[in-house]
C-alpha positions as a Python dict, from the first residue, in 0.01 Angstrom:
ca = {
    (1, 'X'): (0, 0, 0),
    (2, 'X'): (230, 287, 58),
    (3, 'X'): (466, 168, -253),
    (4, 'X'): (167, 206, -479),
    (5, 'X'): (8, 509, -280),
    (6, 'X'): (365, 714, -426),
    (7, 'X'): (363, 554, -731),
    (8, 'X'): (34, 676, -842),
    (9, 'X'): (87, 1033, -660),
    (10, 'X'): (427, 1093, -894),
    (11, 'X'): (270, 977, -1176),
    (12, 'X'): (-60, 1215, -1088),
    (13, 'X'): (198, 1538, -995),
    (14, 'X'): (433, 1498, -1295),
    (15, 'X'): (215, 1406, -1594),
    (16, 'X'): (-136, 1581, -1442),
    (17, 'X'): (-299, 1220, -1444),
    (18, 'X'): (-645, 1253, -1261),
    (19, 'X'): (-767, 853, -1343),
    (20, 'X'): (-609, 546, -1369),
    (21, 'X'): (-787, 242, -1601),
    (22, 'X'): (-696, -80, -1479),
    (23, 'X'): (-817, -450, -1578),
    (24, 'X'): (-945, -487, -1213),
    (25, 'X'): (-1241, -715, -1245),
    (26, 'X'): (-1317, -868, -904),
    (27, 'X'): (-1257, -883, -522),
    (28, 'X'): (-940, -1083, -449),
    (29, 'X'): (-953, -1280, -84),
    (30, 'X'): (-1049, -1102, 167),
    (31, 'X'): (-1088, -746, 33),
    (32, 'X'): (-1405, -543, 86),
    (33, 'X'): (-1318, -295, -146),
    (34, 'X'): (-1082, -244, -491),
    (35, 'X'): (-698, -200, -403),
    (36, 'X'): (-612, 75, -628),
    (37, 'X'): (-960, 237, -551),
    (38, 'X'): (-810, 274, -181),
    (39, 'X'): (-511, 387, -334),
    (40, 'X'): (-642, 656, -527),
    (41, 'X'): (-842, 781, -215),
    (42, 'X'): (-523, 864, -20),
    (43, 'X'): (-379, 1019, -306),
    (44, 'X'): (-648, 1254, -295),
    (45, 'X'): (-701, 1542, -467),
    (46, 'X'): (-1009, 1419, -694),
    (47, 'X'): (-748, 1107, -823),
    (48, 'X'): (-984, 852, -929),
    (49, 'X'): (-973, 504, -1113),
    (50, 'X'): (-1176, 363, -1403),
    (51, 'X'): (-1282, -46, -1372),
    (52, 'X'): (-1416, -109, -1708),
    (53, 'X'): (-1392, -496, -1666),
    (54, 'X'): (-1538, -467, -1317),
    (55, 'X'): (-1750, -772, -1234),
    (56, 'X'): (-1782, -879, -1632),
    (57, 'X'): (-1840, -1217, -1734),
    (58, 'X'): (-1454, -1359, -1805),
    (59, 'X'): (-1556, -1535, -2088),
    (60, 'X'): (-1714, -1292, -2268),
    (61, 'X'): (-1379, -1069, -2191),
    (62, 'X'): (-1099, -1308, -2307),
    (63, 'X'): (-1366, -1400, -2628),
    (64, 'X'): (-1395, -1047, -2678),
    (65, 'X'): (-1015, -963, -2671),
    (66, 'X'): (-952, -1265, -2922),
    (67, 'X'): (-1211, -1131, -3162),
    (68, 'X'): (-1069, -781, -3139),
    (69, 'X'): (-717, -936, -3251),
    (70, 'X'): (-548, -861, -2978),
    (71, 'X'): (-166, -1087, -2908),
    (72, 'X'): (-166, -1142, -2526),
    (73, 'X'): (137, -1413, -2394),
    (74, 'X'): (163, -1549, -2044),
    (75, 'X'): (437, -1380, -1855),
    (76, 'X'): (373, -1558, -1514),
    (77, 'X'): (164, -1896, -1424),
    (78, 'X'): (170, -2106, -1085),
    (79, 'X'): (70, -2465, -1032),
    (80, 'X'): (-156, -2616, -984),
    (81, 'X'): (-311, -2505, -1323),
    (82, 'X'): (-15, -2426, -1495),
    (83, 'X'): (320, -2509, -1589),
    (84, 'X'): (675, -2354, -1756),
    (85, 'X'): (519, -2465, -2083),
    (86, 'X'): (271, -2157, -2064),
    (87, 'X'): (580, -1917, -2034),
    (88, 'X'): (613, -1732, -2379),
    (89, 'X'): (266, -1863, -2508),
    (90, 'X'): (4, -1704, -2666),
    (91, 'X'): (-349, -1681, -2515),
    (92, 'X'): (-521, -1772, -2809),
    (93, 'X'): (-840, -2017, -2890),
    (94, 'X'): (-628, -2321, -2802),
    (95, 'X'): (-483, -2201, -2445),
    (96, 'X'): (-847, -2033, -2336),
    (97, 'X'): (-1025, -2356, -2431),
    (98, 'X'): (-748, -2583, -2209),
    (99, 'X'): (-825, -2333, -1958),
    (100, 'X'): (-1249, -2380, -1976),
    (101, 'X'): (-1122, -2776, -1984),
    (102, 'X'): (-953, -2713, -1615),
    (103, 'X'): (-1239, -2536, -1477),
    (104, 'X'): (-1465, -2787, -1580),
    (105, 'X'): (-1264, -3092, -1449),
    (106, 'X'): (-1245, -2891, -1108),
    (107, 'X'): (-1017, -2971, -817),
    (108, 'X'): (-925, -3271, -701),
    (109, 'X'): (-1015, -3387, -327),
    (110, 'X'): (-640, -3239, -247),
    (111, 'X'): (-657, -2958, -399),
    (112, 'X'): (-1023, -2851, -206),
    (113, 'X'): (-833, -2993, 119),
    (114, 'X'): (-511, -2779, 68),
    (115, 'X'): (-763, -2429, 46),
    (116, 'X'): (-699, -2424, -338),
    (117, 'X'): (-958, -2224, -513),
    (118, 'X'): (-1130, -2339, -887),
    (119, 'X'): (-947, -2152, -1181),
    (120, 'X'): (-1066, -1796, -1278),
    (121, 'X'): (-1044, -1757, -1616),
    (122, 'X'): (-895, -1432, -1614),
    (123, 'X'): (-646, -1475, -1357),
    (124, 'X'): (-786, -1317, -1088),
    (125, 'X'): (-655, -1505, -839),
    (126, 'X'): (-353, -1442, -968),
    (127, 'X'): (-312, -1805, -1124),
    (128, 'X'): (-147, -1611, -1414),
    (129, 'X'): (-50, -1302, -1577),
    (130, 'X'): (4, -1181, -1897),
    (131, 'X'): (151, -917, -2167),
    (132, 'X'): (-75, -769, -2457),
    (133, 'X'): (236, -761, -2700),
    (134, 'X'): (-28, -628, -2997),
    (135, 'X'): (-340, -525, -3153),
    (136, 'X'): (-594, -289, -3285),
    (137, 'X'): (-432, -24, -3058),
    (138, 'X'): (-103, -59, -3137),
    (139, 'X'): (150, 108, -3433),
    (140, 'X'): (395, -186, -3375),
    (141, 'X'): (418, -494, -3199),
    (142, 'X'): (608, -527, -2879),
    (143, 'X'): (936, -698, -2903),
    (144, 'X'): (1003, -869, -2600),
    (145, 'X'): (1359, -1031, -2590),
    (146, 'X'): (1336, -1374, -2371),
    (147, 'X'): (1478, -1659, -2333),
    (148, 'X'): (1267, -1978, -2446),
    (149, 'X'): (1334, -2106, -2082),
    (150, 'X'): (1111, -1963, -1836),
    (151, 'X'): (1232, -1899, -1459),
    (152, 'X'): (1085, -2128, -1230),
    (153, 'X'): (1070, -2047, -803),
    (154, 'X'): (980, -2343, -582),
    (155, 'X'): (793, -2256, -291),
    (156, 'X'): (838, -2508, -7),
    (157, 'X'): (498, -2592, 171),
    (158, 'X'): (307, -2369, -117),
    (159, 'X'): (227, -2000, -104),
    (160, 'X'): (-55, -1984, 119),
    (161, 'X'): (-149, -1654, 2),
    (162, 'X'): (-493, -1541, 185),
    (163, 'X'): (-704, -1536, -66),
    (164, 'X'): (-522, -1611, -378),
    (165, 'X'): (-416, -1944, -537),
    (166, 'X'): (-353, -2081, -219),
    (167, 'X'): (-10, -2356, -197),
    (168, 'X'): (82, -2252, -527),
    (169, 'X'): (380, -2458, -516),
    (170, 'X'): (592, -2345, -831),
    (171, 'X'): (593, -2018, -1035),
    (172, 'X'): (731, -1976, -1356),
    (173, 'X'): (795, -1614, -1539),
    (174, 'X'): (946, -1492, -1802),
    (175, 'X'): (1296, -1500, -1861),
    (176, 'X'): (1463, -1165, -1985),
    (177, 'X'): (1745, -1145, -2219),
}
């Protein structure tokens, strides 16, 4: 906590930032209350943070951010959901509707056994993560220079993350050039 805790007090003393927006939209684990919101607090000083997605529907989020034209690519993904092939692609109609496909296939015996929670469709659970490379915002698209091999960690005996993706036993992420 004390990493981001300095992180967000530099920012706040050398550019005068009083809020920070962030894509929050849910709990993760075991939390009672929003990280960054605690991190903000012990900044002090009035520092505050804005959760505009905060406990929307993730459907109507990822539909919305299609419609709007938005160019989002996976940067991270962990198994069980996902694999290197997701590395460099773009969330589009085609990836969120193999996502809605996983969710409603649900887990497998093993999977419920091993603590593994149901896909979120946004992520939260950190099952991915990705970059918005363009859109309505934007003057220019983002270049981002990688390789069209993603890294890939193996995680003997799975992550076991409280509260995340638990046993996520692979993670691939983008490979820089």
């Amino acid at each position: 906590m004390k990493a981001y805790i300095d992180g967000i007090r530099k920012v706040k003393d050398k550019y005068g930032i009083k809020v920070i927006c962030t894509g929050d939209m849910d709990l993760v684990g075991t939390m009672e209350r929003n990280w960054i919101e605690r991190c903000c607090e012990q900044v002090g000083d009035g520092m505050r943070v804005y959760l505009p997605l905060w406990m929307k529907d993730r459907e109507e989020c990822l539909d919305a951010m299609l419609e709007e034209g938005f160019e989002i690519m996976f940067s991270c993904v962990k198994s069980p959901f996902f694999d290197g092939s997701w590395i460099n692609r773009t969330l589009d109609l085609d990836a969120l509707n193999e996502m809605k496909g996983m969710v409603e296939r649900g887990l497998t015996e093993d999977q419920v056994a091993r603590g593994i929670k149901p896909l979120d469709l946004c992520g939260e659970r950190g099952e991915y993560h990705t970059m918005c490379v363009n859109g309505p915002l934007y003057r220019t698209r983002v270049d981002v220079a990688v390789n069209d091999e993603p890294m890939r960690e193996d995680i003997k005996n799975g992550t076991n993350w409280k509260g995340n993706i638990h046993n996520a036993e692979h993670i691939w992420t983008i490979s820089p050039k």
